[in-house]
C-alpha positions as CSV (number, residue, x, y, z in Angstrom):
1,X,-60.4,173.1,181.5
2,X,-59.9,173.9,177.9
3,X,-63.7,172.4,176.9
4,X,-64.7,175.0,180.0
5,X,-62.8,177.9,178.7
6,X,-64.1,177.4,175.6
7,X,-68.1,176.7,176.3
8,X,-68.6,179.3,178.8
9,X,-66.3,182.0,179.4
10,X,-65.3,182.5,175.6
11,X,-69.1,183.0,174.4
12,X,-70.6,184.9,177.9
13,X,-70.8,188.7,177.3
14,X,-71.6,191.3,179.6
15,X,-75.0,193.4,178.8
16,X,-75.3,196.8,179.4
17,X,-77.9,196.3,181.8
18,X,-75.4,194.5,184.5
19,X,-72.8,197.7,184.1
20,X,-75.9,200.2,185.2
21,X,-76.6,197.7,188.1
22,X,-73.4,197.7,189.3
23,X,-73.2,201.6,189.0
24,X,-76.0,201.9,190.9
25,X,-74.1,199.4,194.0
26,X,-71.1,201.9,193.7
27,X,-73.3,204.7,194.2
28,X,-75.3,203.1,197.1
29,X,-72.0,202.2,199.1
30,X,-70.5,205.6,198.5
31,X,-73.7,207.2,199.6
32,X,-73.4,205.1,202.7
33,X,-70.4,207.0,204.1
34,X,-72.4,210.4,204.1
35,X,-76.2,209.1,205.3
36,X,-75.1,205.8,207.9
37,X,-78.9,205.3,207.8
38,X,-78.6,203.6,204.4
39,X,-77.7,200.5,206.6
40,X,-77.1,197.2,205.2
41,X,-79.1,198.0,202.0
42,X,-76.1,198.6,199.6
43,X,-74.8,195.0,200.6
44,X,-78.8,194.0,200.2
45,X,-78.5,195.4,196.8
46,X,-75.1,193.8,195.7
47,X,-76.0,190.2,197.0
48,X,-79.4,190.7,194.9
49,X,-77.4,191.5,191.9
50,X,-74.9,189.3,192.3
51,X,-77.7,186.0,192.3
52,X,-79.7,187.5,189.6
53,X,-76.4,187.6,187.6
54,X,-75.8,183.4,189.1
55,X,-79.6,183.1,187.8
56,X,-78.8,184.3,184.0
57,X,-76.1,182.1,183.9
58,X,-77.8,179.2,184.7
59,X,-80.7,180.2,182.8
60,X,-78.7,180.9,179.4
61,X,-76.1,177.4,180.4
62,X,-78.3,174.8,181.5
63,X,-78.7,173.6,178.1
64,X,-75.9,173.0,175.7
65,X,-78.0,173.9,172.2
66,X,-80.9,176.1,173.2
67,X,-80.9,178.2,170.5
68,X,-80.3,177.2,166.4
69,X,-79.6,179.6,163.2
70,X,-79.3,178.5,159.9
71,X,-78.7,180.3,156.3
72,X,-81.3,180.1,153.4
73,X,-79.3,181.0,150.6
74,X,-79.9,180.4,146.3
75,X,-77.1,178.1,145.1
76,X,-76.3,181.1,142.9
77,X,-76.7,184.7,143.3
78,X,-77.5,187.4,140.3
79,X,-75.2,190.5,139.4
80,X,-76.8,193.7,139.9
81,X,-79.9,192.8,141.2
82,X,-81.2,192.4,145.0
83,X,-80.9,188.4,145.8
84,X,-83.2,187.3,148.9
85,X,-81.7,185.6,151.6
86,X,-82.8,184.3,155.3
87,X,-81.6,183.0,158.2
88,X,-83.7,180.8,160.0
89,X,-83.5,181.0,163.8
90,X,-85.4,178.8,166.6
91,X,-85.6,179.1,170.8
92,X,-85.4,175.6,172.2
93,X,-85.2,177.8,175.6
94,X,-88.4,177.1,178.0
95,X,-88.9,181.0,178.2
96,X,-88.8,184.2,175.5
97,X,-85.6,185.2,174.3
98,X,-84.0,188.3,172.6
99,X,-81.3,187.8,169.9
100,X,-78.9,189.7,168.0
101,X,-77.7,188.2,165.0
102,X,-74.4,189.0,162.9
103,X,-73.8,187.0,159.9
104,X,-70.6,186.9,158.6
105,X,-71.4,187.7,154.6
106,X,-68.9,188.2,152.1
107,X,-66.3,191.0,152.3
108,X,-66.9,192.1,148.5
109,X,-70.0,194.3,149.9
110,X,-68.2,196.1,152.3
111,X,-71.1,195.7,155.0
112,X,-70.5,196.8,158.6
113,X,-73.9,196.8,160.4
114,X,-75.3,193.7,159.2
115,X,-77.1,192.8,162.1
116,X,-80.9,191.6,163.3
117,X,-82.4,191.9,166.2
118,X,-85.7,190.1,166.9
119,X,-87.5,188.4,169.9
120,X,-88.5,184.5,170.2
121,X,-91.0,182.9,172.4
122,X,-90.2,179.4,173.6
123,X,-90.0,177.0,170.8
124,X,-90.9,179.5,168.0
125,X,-89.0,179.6,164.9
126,X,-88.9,182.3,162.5
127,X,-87.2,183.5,159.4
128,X,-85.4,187.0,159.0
129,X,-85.2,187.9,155.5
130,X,-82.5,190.2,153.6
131,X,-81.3,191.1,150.4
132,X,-77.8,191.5,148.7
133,X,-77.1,193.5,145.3
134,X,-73.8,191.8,144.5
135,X,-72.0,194.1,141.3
136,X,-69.2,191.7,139.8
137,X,-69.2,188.1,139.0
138,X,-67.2,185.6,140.8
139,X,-67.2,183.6,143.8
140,X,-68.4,185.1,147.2
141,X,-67.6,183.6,150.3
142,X,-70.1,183.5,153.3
143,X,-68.8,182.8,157.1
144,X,-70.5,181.7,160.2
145,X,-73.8,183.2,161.8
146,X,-73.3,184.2,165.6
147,X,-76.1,184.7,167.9
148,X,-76.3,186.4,171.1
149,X,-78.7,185.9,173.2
150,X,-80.4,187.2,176.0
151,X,-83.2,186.2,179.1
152,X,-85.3,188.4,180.9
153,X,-83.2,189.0,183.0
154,X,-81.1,190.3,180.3
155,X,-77.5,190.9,182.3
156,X,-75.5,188.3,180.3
157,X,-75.7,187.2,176.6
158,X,-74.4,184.3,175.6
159,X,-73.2,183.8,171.9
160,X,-74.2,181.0,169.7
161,X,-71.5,180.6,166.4
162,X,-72.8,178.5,163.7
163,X,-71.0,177.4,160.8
164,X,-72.0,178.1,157.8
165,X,-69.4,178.4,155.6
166,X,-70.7,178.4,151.7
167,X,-69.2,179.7,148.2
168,X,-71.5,181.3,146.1
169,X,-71.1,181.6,142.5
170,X,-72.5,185.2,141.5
171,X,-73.7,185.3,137.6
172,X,-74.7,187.4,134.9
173,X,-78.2,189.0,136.1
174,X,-80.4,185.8,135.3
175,X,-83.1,187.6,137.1
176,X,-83.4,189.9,135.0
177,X,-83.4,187.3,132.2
178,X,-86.4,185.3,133.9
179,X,-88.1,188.6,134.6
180,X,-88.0,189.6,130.7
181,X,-88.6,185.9,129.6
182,X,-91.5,186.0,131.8
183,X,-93.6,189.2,130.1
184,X,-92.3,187.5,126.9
185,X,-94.7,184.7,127.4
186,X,-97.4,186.5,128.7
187,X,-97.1,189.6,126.1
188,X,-96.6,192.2,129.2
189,X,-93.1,193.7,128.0
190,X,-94.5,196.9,127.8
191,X,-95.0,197.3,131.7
192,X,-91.5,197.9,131.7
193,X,-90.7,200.0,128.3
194,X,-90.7,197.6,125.3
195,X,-92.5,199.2,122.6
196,X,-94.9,197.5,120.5
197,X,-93.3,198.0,117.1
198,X,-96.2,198.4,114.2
199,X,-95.6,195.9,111.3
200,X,-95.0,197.1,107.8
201,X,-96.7,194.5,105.8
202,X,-96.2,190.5,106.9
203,X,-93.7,187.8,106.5
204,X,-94.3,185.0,104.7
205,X,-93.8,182.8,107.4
206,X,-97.3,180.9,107.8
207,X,-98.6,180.3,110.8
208,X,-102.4,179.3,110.4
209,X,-105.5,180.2,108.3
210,X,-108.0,181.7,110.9
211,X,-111.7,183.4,111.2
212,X,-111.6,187.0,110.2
213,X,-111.9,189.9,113.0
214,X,-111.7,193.6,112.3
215,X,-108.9,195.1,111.6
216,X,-107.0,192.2,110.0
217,X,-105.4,193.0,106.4
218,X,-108.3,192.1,103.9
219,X,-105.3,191.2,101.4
220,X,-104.8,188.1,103.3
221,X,-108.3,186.5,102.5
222,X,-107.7,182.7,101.9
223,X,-110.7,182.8,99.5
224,X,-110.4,178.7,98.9
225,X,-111.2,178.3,103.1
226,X,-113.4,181.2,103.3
227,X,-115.8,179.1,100.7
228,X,-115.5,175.8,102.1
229,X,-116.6,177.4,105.2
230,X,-119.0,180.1,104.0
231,X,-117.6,183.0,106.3
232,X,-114.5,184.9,105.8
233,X,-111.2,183.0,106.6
234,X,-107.7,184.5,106.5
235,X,-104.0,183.9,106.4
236,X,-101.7,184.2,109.9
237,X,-98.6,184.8,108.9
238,X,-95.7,185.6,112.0
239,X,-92.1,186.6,112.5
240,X,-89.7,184.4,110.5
241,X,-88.2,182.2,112.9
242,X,-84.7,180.3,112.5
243,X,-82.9,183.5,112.1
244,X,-78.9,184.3,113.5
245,X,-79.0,186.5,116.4
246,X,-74.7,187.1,117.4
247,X,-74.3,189.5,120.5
248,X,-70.0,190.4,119.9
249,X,-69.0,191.9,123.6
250,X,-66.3,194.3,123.9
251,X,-63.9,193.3,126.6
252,X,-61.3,196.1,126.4
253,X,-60.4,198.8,128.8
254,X,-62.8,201.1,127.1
255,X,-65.5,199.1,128.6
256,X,-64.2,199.0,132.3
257,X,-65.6,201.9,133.1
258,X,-68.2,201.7,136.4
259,X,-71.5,203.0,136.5
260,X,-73.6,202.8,139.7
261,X,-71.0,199.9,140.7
262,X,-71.1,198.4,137.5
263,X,-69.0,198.0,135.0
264,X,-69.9,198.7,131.4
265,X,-68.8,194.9,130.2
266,X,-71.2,193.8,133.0
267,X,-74.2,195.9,131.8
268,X,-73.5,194.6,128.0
269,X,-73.3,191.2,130.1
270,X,-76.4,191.3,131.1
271,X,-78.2,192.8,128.0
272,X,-76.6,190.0,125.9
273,X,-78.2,187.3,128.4
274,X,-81.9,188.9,128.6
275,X,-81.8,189.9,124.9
276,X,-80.0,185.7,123.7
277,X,-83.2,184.5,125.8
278,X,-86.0,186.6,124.2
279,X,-83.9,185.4,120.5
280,X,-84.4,181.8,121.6
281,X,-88.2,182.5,122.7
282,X,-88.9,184.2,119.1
283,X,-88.0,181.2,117.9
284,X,-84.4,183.2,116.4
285,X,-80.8,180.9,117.0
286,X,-79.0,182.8,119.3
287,X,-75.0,183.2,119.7
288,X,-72.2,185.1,121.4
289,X,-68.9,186.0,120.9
290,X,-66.6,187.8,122.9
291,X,-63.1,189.8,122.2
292,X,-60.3,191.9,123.0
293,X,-57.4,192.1,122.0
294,X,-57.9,188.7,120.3
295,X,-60.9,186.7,120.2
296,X,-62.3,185.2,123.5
297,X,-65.5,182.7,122.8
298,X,-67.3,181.9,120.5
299,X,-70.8,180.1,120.8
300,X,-72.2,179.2,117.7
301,X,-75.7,180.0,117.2
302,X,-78.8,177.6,118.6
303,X,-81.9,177.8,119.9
304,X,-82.2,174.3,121.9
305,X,-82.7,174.5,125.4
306,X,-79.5,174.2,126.8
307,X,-78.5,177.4,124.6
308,X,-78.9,179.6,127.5
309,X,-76.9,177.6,129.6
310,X,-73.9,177.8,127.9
311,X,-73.7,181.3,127.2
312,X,-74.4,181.9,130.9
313,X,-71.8,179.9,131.9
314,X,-69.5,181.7,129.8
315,X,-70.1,184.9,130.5
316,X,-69.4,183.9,134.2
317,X,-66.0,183.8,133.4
318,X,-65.8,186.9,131.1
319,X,-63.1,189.8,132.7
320,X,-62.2,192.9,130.9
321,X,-58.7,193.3,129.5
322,X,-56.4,196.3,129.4
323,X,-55.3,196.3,125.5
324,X,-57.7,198.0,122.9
325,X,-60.3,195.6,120.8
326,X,-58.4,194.3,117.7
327,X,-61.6,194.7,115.4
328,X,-59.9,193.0,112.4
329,X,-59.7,189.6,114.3
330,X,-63.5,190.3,115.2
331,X,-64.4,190.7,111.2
332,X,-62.3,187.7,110.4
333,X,-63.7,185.5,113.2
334,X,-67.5,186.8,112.0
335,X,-66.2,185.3,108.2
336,X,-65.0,182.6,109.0
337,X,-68.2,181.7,111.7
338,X,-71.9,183.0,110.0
339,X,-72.6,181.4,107.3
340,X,-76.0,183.2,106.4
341,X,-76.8,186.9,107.1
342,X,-77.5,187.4,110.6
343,X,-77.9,190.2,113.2
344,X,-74.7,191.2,115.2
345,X,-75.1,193.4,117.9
346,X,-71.8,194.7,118.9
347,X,-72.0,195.9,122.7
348,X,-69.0,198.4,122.6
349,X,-67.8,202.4,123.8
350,X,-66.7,205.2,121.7
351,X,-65.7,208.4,123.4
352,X,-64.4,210.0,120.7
353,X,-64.4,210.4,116.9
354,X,-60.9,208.8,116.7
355,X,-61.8,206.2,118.7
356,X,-64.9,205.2,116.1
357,X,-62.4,205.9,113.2
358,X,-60.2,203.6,113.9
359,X,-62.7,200.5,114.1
360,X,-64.6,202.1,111.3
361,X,-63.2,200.2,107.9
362,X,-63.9,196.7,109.9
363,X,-67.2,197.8,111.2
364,X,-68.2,198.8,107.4
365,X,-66.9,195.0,106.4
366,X,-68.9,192.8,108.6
367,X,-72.2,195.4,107.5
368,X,-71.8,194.2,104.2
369,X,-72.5,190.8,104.9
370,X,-74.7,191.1,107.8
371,X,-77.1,193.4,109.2
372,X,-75.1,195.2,112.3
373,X,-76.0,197.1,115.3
374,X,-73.4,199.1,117.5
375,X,-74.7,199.7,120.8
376,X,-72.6,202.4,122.6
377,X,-72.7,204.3,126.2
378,X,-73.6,207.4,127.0
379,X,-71.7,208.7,129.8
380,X,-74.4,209.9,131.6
381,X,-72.0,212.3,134.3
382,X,-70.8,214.1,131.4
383,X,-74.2,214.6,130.5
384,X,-75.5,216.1,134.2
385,X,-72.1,218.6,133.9
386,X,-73.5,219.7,130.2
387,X,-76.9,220.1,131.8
388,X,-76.3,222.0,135.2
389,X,-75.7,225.9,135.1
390,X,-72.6,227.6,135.2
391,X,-72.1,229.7,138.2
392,X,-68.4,230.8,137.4
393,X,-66.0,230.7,134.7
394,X,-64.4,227.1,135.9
395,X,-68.2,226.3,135.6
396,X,-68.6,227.7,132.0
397,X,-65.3,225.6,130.8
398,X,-66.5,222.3,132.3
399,X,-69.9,222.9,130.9
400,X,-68.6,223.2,127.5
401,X,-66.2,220.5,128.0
402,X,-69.0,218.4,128.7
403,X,-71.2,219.5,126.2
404,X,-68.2,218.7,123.3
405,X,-67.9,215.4,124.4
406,X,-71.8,215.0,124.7
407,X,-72.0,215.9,121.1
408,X,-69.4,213.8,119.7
409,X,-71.2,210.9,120.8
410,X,-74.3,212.3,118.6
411,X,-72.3,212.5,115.8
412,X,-70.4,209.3,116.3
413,X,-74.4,208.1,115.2
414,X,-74.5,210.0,112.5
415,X,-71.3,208.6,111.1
416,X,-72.6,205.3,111.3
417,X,-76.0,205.7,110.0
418,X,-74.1,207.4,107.0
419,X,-72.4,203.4,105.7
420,X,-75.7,202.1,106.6
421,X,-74.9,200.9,110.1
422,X,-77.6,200.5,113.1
423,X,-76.5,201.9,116.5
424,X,-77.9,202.6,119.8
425,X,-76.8,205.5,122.0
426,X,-77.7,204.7,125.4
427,X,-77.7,205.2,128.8
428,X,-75.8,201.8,130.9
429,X,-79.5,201.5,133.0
430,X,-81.5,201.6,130.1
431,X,-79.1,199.2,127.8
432,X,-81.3,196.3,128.2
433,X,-84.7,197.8,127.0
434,X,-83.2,199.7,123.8
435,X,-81.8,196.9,123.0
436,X,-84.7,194.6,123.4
437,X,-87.0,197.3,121.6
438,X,-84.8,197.5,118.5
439,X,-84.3,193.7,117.9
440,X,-88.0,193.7,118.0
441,X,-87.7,196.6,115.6
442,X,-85.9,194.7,113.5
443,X,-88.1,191.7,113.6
444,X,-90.8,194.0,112.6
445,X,-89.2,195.3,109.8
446,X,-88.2,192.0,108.4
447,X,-84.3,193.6,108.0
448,X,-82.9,190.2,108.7
């Protein structure tokens, strides 16, 4: 009786289509009393229903599976960006189906309405596809997939629950990273904002001796190879490879702050990974550390394969932390580590002078033994308040409230570039391209 319960009466729902039919039998029988020459036709009309209702049941029960829905997920997803998913769905019905289909994904995107409606002819499969923009790392949790569905007839619907029950890891946006490291190869990074940076001069890191073409640097003539071959030959010299490419991440309170869902650790997250990728493709060692309060972890620099793999897996794990960044541990963790000159790109937030002042004397010690580069925020809603008009005096005090605070982060920049160190004052959607652009910069420039 239980099996019973459970099979039939637990998963059969009642369509909106049945409820007007039976309105329509009230109406008939109540119009009966007033016109007797309506007959036996509301009874007519009832019995009708009443076997068309006995015919979608038996259409929808006669077979135990006639219907099957399955999940296509990745085995991981990416923060921030839009992850593709599918469900799979096929009618092992003789006849066309409707279906409605709810799938049960995790609660951390606060989705309501997730549901897909789509018609199958018998034995046809297909495969719905959706995306998710998942914006912090962890684990999310993905329940069942329920179907309803429906015959012709379409009085009943009868509900199909399928367990699918998977944990899926969300990372740091590695799409992103495979998108950059893609245009990397193929020299395209400028379809989406990487400069080409001119070179001053050349390195003297040989690459080949090659035939001459216009516009290559006369001064490079390889005179011995241009008269062995009797046409002009010249040097190919590239970027100096082998160098130390440290991204520091800030993981205090200052950088819990959200943007568009985001946090700003999560945005410096993501820049690390993408710009650690296109180090290792240079040909550069790359290497991460990450602190707080005290120092979190530290990977020392490489550039062998499985490079990327371990800084991905440890900034799976990274959380931001309530206490200020203790900037003195980060200079003696940066001593004790590097022991050449390398690049450290500090992914931090200032939002005031004091705030830079503090961190100031350790930030002029680790630039001068290594070349560094803050990388700050701009907090783009202050910048929309300085922007928009005043219509009132409330309007004129947050405008120039706004545009105080929008100028302090200018001259936060200034203060650096006085001691001689790099910084970047950007916005958290554009992080990753700036930062890109100016390790390239710096490449060009041969400031390593």
């Amino acid at each position: 009786m239980k099996s019973f319960f459970a099979k039939y009466y637990r998963n059969l729902f009642l369509s909106n289509r049945l409820f007007m039919v039976l309105g329509c039998c009230v109406v008939l029988f109540l119009l009966s009393f007033f016109f007797p020459w309506l007959g036996d036709l509301p009874a007519l009309f009832l019995c009708t229903a009443v076997l068309l209702l006995s015919a979608d049941i038996w259409l929808l029960y006669r077979v135990d599976e006639g219907l099957f829905a399955r999940r296509n997920a990745p085995e991981k997803l990416s923060n921030g960006d839009e992850n593709k998913l599918g469900i799979y769905i096929e009618n092992f019905y003789r006849f066309a189906v409707s279906a409605n289909i709810i799938d049960e994904i995790p609660f951390q995107f606060q989705k309501r309405d997730l549901l897909f409606e789509t018609q199958l002819k018998s034995k046809q499969h297909k495969i719905l596809e959706y995306f998710l923009k998942p914006l912090k790392r962890g684990e999310y949790e993905f329940g069942a997939i329920h179907v309803y569905v429906k015959s012709p007839l379409g009085f009943i619907s009868r509900r199909y629950s399928f367990e699918q029950t998977m944990v899926l890891p969300v990372y740091p946006s590695f799409l992103q990273m495979r998108k950059y490291e893609l245009m990397a190869v193929s020299n395209r990074l400028s379809e989406v904002g990487i400069k080409k940076i001119r070179r001053l001069g050349h390195s003297m890191e040989f690459e080949q001796v090659k035939n001459y073409v216009s516009g290559d640097d006369y001064r490079t003539i390889n005179w011995k190879a241009t008269a062995r071959r009797g046409e002009l030959m010249v040097n190919s010299y590239t970027d100096e490879k082998s160098q130390h490419v440290y991204c520091v991440i800030d993981k205090s309170r200052a950088m819990k702050m959200p943007f568009d869902g985001l946090s700003l650790l999560d945005y410096s997250i993501n820049a690390s990974l993408v710009l650690s990728n296109i180090a290792i493709l240079k040909e550069d060692k790359a290497g991460l550390i990450t602190a707080s309060e005290k120092i979190g972890t530290v990977v020392p620099a490489d550039r062998q394969a499985v490079q990327i793999r371990k800084i991905l897996d440890v900034l799976y794990k990274e959380k931001t932390r309530y206490l200020e960044i203790n900037m003195e541990a980060v200079y003696n963790k940066i001593r004790s580590t590097l022991k050449q000159r390398s690049l450290i790109v500090l992914f931090t937030n200032f939002e005031s002078m004091s705030a830079l002042q503090r961190q100031l004397p350790f930030l002029k010690r680790i630039a001068r033994f290594h070349l560094l580069l803050v990388v700050f925020f701009e907090n783009t809603e202050l910048r929309k308040l300085s922007e928009a008009p005043a219509d009132d005096v409330e309007g004129i005090y947050i405008k120039t409230i706004a545009e105080k605070f929008t100028f302090e982060k200018k001259q936060i920049v200034k203060e650096l570039a006085k001691w001689g160190i790099q910084s970047i004052l950007t916005s958290p959607q554009d992080l990753t391209v700036n930062t890109i652009n100016r390790y390239l910069e710096i490449k060009a420039r041969q400031e390593i």
